[in-house]
LOMARNU-901944 format. One line per field, with one value per residue (C-alpha): x, y, z; residue in one letter. Coordinates in pm, whole numbers. Each point is the difference from the previous one (the first is absolute). Layout:
<pts>
u X ...
v Y ...
w Z ...
rest a ...
</pts>
This chain:
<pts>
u 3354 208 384 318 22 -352 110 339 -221 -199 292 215 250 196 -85 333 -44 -257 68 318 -220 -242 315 153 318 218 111 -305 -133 -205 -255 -64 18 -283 -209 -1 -83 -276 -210 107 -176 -298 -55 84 262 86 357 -23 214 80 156 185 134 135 153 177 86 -138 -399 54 -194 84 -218 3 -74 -203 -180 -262 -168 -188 269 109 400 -31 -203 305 299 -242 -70 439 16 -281 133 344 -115 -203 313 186 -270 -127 -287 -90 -206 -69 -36 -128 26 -157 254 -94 361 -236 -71 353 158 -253 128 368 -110 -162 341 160 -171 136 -350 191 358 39 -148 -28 -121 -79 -67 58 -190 199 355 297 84 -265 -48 371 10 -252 344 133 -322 47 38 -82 -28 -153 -145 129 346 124 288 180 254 -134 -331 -79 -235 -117 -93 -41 198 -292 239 76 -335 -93 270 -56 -353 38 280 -336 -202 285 16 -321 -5 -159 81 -289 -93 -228 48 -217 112 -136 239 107 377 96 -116 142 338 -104 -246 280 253 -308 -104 350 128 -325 106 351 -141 -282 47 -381 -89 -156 -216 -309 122 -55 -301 9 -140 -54 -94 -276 -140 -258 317 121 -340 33 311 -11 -317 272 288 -210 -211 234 368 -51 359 154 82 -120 225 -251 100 -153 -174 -354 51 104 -340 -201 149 6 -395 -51 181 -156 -157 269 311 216 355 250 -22 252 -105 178 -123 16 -309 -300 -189 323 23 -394 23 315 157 379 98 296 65 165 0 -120 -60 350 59 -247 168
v -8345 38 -186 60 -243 159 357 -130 -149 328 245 -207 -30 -279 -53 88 357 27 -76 232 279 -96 -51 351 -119 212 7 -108 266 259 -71 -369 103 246 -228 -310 236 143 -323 -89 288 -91 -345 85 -264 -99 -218 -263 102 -401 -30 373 -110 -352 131 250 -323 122 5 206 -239 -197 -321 -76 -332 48 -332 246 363 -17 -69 264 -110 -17 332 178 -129 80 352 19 -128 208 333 -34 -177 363 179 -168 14 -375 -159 -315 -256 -223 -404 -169 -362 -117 -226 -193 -126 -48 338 175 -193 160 322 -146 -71 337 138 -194 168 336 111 128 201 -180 -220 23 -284 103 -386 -316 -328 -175 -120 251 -200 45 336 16 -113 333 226 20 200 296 100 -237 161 -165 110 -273 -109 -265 -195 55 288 96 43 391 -16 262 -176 6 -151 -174 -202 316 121 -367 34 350 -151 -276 206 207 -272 -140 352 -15 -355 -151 -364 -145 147 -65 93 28 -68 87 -255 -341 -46 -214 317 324 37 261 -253 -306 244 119 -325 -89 279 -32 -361 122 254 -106 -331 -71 22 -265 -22 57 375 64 135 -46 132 294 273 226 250 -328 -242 186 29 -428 -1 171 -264 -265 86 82 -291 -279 156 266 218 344 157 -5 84 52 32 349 296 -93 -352 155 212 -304 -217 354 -8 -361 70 339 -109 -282 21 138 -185 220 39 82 26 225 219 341 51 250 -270 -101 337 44 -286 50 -329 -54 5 -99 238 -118 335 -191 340 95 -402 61 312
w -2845 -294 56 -137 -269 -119 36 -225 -303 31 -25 -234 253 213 342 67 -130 179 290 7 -79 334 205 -150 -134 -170 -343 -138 -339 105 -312 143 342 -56 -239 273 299 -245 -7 370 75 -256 71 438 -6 332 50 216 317 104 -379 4 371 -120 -297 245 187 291 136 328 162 356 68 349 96 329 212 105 -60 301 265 231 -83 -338 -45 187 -200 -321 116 -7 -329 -179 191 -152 -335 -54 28 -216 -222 -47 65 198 -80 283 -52 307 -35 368 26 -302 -180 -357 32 87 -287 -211 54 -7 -368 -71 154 -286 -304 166 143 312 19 304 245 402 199 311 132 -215 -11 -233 28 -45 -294 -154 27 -124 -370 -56 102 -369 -80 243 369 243 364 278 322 230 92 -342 95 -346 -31 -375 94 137 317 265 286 337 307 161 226 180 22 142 200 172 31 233 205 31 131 227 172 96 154 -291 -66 -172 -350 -233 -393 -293 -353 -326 -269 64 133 -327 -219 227 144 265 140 -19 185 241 145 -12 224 267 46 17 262 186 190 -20 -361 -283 -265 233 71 -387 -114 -399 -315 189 -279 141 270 104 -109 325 216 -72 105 343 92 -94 219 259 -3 -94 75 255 -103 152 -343 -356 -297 -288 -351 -62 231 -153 146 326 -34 -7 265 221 -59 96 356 50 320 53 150 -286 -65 -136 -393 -255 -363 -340 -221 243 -119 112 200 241 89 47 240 159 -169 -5 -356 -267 -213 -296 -212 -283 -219 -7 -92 -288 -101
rest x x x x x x x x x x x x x x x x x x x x x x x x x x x x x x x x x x x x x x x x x x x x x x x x x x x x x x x x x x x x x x x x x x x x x x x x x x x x x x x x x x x x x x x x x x x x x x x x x x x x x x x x x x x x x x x x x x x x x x x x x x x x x x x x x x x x x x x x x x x x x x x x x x x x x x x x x x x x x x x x x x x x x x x x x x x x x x x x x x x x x x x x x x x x x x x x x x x x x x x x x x x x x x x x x x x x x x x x x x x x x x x x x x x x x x x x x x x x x x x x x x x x x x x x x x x x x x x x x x x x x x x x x x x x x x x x x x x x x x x x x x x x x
</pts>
């Protein structure tokens, strides 16, 4: 494919002339303007739309830095983000790093050569400083609460939720819980201020009422034969209505404990689950 520099030593040009005429800038002679789009049309020259974009300083073009494409919470805030990126009229690309920091830097750096308008991290793996010397290239907006005023974040106020959820369990009679986690305490602040709150809340409650790395549909099934053979509990907190689907299955013909997962999604209303519903496509959007 013929480029500009080619289509200038062709036409006896500059690029710069050229690339007026392809952008349609005025004041440019009507003889010239007529000779270049000539052999544009001749030779089916094509501008690149990365270069025309940059030049305009802008790419229309959000990355969003995602852990997962496969997870239920992620898929939802994603959905937001997409829906109201269309009507503004830019496109998404979506980065999923699973977690890895090599790999979220990397797009941190493609951020820097103004690949992306803007970034949105829906959850971070490395350290808010980090992520922070990238905020001279562009918008920074993250999808979790940041505990720095100069940062924008939509996020949402889990400690309530957590909250409202035990009250729940209390109301009921419930006093011993189990709860399944999907990221490490030293890596998530929800999880940190989760276990913190159920020891706050529940007078019998350790490390052996935590089911971890807790990820799947069968991450679930696992972890109802684990509370129910090592730490027999009243209530499950899962971290997502697919995990609640699985540990549902695994007491099907059990005595069921009371089970609270998030998402609101299909399944918890299929099987009559309690449910958080975050409303994580109006957080995306």
């Amino acid at each position: 494919m013929v480029t500009i520099r080619e289509l200038a030593k062709l036409s006896g040009y500059s690029t710069s002339m050229i690339s007026r005429v392809v952008n349609n800038y005025p004041y440019v002679d009507e003889e010239k303007r007529a000779d270049i789009l000539k052999l544009i049309k001749e030779l089916d020259y094509r501008p690149s739309s990365l270069a025309r974009n940059l030049s305009f300083g802008k790419t229309r073009n959000i990355g969003v830095i995602v852990p997962y494409l496969n997870n239920p919470y992620f898929e939802q805030i994603v959905n937001g983000i997409i829906e109201a990126a269309f009507y503004h009229n830019y496109k998404v690309t979506l980065l999923p790093t699973n977690y890895d920091p090599a790999a979220e830097l990397n797009y941190l750096e493609e951020f820097s050569t103004k690949l992306y308008d803007g970034l949105i991290i829906t959850s971070k793996i490395n350290s808010l400083e980090k992520i922070l010397a990238y905020q001279s290239y562009g918008p920074l907006v993250f999808c979790e609460y940041v505990r720095e005023e100069s940062v924008a974040s939509i996020y949402i106020d889990r400690e309530k939720a957590f909250m409202d959820t035990m009250a729940y369990f209390a109301e009921k009679g419930i006093h011993k819980i189990g709860i399944t986690l999907g990221r490490n305490e030293r890596f998530s602040g929800s999880t940190k201020l989760l276990l913190q709150l159920a020891e706050e809340n529940f007078e019998v409650f350790d490390d052996s009422h935590v089911f971890r790395n807790c990820l799947s549909y069968e991450d679930g099934y696992k972890a109802g034969q684990f509370f129910y053979e090592k730490n027999p509990v009243q209530g499950i907190i899962t971290n997502g209505d697919e995990i609640s689907a699985g540990v549902y299955e695994f007491y099907r013909d059990k005595q069921l404990p009371l089970i609270v997962g998030h998402d609101n999604l299909l399944i918890s209303k299929l099987l009559n689950l309690s449910t958080i519903d975050y409303q994580l496509a109006k957080c995306g959007r």
